[in-house]
MDAnalysis code that builds the backbone (N, CA, C; Angstrom):
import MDAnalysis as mda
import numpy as np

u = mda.Universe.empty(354, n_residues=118, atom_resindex=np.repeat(np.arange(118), 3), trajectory=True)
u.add_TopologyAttr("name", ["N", "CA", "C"] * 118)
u.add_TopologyAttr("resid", np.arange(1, 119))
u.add_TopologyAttr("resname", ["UNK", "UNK", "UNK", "UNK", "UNK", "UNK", "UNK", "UNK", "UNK", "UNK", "UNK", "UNK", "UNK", "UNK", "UNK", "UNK", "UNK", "UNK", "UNK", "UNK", "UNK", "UNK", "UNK", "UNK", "UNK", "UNK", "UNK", "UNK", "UNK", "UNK", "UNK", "UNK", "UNK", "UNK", "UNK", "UNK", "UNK", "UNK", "UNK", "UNK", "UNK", "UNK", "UNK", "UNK", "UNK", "UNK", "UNK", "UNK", "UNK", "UNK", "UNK", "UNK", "UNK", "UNK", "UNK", "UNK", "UNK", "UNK", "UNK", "UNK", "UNK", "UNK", "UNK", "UNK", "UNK", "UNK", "UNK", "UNK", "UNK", "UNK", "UNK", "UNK", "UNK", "UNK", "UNK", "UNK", "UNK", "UNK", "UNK", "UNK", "UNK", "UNK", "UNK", "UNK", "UNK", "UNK", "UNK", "UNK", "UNK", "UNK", "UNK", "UNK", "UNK", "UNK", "UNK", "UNK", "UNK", "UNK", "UNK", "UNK", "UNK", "UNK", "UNK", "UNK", "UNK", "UNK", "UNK", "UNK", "UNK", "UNK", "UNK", "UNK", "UNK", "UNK", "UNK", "UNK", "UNK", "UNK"])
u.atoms.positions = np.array([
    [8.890, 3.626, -10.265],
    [7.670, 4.344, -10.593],
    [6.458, 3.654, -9.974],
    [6.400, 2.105, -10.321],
    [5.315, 1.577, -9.342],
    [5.074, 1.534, -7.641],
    [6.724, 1.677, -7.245],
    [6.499, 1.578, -5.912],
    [6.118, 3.255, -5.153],
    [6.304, 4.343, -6.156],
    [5.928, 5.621, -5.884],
    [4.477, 5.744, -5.807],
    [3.951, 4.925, -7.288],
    [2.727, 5.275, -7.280],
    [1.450, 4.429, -6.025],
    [2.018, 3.431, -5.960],
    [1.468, 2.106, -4.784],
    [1.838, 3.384, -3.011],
    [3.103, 3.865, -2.714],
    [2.618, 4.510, -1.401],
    [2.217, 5.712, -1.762],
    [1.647, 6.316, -2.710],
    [0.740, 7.910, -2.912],
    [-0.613, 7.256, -2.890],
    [-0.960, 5.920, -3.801],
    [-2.441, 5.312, -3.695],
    [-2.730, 5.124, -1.829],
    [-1.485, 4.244, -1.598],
    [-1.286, 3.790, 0.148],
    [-1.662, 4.804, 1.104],
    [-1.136, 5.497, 0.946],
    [-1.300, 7.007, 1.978],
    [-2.965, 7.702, 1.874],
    [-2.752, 8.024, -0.060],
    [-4.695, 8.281, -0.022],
    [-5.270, 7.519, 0.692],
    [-5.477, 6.264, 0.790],
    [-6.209, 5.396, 1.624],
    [-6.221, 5.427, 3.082],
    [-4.741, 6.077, 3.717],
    [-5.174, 6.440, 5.008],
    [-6.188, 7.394, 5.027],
    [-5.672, 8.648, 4.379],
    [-6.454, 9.889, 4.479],
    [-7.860, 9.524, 4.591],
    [-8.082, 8.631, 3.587],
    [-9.788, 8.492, 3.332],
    [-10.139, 7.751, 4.554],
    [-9.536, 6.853, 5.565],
    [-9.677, 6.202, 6.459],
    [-9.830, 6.671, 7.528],
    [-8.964, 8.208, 7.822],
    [-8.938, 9.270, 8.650],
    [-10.124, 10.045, 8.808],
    [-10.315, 10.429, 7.477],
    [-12.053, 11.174, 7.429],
    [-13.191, 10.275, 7.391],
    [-13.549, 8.407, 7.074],
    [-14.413, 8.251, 7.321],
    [-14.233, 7.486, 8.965],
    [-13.549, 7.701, 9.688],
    [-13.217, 7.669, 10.597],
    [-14.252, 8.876, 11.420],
    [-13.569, 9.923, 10.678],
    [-14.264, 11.394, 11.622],
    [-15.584, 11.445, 11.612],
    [-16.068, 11.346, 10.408],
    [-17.372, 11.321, 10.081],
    [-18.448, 10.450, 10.012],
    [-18.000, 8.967, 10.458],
    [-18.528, 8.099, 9.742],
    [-18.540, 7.529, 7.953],
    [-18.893, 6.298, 8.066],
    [-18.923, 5.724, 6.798],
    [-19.592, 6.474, 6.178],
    [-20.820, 7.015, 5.906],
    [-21.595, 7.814, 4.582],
    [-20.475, 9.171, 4.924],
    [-19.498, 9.561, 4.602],
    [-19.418, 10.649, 4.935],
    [-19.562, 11.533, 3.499],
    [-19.767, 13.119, 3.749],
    [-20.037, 13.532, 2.248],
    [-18.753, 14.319, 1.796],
    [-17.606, 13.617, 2.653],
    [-16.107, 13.852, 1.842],
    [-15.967, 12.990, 0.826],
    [-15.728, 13.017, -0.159],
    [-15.043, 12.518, -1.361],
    [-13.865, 13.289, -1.778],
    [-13.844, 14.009, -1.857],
    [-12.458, 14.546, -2.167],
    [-11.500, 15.198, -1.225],
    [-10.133, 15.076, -1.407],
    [-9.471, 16.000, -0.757],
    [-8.641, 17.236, -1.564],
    [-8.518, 18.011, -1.144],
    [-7.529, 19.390, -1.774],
    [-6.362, 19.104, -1.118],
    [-5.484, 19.503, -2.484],
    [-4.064, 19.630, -2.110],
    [-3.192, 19.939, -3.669],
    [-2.728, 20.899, -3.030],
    [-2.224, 21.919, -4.400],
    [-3.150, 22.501, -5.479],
    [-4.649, 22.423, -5.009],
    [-5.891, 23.299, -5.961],
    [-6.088, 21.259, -6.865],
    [-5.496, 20.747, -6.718],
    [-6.146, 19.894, -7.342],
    [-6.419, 18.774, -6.260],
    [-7.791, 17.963, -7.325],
    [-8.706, 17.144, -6.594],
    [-8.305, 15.836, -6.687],
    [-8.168, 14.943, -5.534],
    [-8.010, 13.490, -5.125],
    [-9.074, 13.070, -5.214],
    [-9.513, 12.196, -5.807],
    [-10.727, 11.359, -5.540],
    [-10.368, 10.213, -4.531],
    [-11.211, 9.820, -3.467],
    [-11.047, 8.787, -2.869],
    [-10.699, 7.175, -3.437],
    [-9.834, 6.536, -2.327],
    [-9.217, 5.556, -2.538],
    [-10.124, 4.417, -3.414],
    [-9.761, 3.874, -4.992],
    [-10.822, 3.004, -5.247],
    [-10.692, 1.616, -4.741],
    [-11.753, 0.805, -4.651],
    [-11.139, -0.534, -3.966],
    [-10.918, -1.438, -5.372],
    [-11.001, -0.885, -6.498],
    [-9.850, -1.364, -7.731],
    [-8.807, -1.854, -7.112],
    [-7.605, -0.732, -7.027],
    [-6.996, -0.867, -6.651],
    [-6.311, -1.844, -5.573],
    [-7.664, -1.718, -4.292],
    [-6.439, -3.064, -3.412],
    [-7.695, -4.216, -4.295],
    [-8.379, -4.252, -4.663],
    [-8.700, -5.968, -5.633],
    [-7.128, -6.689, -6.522],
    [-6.439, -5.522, -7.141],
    [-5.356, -5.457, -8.191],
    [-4.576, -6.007, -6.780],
    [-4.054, -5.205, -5.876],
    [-2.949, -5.761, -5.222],
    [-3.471, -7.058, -4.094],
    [-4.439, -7.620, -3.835],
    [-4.978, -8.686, -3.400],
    [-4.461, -9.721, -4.337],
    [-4.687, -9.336, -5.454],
    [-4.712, -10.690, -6.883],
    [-2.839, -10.773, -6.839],
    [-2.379, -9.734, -7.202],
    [-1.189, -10.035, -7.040],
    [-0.046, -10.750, -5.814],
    [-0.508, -10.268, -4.315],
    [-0.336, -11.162, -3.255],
    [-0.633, -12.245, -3.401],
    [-1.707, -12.882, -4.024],
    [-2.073, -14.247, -3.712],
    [-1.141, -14.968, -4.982],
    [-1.219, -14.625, -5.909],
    [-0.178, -14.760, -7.116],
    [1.189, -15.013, -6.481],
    [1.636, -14.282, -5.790],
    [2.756, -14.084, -5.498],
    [3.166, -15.640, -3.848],
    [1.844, -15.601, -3.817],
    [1.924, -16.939, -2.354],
    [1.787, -17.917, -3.005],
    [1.270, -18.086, -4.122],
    [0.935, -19.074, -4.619],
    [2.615, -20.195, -5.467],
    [2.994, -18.738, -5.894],
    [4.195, -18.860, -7.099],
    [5.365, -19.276, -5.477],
    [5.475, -18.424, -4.309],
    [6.198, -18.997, -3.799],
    [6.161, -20.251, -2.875],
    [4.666, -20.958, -2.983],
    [4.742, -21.938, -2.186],
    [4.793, -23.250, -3.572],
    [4.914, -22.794, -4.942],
    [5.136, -23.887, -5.640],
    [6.900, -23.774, -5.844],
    [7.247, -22.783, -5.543],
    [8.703, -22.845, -5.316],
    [9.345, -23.842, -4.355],
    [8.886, -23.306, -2.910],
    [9.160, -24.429, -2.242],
    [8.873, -26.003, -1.840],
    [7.786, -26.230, -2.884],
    [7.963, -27.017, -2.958],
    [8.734, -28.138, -4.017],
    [9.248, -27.375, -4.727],
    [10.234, -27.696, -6.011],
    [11.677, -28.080, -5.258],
    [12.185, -26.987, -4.175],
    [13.123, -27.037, -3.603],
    [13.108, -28.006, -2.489],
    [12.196, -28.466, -2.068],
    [12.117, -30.032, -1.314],
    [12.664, -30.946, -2.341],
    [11.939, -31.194, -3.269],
    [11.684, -32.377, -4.333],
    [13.612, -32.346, -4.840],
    [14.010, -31.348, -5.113],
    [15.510, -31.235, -5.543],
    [16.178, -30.442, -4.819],
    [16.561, -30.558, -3.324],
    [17.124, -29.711, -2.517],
    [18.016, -28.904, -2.861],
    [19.467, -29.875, -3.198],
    [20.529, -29.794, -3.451],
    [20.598, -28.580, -4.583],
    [20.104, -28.454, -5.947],
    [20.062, -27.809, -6.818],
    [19.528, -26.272, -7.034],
    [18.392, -26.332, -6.188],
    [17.678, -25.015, -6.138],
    [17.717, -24.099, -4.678],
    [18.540, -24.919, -3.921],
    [18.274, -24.085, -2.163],
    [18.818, -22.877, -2.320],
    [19.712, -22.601, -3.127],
    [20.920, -21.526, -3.345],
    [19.578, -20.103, -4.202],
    [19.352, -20.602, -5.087],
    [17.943, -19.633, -5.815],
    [17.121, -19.623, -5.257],
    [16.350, -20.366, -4.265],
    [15.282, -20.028, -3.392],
    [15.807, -18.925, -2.558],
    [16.867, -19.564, -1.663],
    [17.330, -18.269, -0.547],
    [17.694, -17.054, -1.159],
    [18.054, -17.014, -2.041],
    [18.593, -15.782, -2.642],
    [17.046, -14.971, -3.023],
    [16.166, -15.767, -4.016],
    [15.226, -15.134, -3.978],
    [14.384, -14.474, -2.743],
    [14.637, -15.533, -1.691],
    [13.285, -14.565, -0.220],
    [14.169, -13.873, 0.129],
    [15.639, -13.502, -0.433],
    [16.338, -12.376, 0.717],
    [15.872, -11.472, -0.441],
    [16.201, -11.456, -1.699],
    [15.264, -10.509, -2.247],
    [14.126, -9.344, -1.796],
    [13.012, -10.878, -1.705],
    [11.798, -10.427, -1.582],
    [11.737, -9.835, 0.317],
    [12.815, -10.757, 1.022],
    [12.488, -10.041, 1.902],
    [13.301, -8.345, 2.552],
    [14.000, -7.877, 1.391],
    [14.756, -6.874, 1.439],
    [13.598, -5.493, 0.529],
    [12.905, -6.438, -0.831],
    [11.923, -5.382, -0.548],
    [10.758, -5.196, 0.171],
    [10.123, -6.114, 0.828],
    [9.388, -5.931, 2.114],
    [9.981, -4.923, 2.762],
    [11.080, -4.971, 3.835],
    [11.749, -4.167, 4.152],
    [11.439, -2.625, 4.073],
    [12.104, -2.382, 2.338],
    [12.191, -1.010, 2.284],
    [10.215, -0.893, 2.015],
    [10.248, -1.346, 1.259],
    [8.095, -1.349, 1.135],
    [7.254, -0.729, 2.798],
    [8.084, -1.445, 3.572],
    [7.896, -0.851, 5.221],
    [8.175, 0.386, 5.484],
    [9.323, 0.886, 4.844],
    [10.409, 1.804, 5.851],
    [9.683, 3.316, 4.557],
    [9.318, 2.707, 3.580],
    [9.078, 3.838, 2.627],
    [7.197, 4.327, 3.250],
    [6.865, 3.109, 3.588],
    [4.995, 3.367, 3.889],
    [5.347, 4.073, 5.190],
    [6.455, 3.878, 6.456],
    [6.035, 4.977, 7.530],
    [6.747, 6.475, 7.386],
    [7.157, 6.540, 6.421],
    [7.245, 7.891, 5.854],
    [6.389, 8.770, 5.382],
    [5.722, 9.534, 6.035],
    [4.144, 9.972, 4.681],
    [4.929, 10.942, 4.028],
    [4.705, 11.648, 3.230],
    [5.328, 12.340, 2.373],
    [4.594, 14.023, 2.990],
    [5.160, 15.620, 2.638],
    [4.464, 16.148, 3.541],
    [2.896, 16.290, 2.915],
    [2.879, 16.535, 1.932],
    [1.764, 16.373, 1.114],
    [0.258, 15.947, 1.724],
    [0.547, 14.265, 2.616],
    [-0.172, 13.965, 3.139],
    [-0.789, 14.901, 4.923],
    [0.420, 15.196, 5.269],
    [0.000, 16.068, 6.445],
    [-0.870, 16.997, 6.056],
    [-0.275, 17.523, 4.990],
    [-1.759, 19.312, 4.875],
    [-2.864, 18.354, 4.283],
    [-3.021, 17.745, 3.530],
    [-3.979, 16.787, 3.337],
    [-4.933, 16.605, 4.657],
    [-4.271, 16.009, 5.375],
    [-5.184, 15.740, 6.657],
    [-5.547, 17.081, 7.250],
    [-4.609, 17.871, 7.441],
    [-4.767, 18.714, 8.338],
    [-6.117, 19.825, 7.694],
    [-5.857, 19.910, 6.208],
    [-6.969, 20.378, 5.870],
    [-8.098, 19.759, 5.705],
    [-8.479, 18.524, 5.758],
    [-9.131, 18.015, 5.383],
    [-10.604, 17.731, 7.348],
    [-9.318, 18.000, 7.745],
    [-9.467, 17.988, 9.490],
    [-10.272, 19.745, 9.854],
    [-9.653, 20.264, 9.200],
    [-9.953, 21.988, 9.760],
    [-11.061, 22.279, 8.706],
    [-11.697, 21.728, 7.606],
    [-12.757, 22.277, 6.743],
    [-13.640, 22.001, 7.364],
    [-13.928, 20.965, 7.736],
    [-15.089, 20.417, 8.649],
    [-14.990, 20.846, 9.981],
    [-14.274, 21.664, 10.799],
    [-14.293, 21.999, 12.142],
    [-14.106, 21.040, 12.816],
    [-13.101, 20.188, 12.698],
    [-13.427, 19.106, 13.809],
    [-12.220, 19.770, 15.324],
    [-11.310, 20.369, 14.408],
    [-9.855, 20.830, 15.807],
    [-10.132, 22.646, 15.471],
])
């Protein structure tokens, strides 16, 4: 459920990146349509929340490794296991973000044709 809701926030944020792209930064898009209901643009809540958690997350794994220096022998087996983990959901976290969903296409595309730009 979180990783659904993190690439629908992900994707809004292109969109909004797409139109202040077109228009410039002041642009007087704020919303997009899609299915009669309204998106509000991407808040930067949101990446503050996932900033805090990245650094959380660098932080927790560089006190890991350094635990696994200090007692090699004991913990190398749970470290590696953990970054194949983490690096298996990186991975799909990748393979799921270059997917847009179609949602996002009429999104753009309308969001592209209200304003006359194509």
């Amino acid at each position: 459920m979180a990783t659904v809701r993190f690439i629908k926030l992900r994707t809004v944020h292109i969109v909004t990146k797409i139109v202040r792209l077109v228009h410039g930064e002041c642009s007087p898009t704020k919303w997009l349509m899609e299915y009669g209901a309204l998106f509000h643009k991407y808040s930067r809540k949101h990446e503050a929340r996932a900033t805090r958690k990245t650094a959380l997350v660098r932080i927790s794994s560089t006190s890991r490794q350094k635990f696994t220096h200090n007692n090699r022998s004991r913990t190398i087996n749970s470290s590696q296991r953990l970054t194949a983990d983490q690096l298996a959901l990186r991975t799909k976290l990748k393979r799921d973000h270059l997917v847009w969903a179609p949602w996002v296409y009429r999104a753009i595309r309308e969001a592209v044709s209200s304003h006359g730009i194509l």
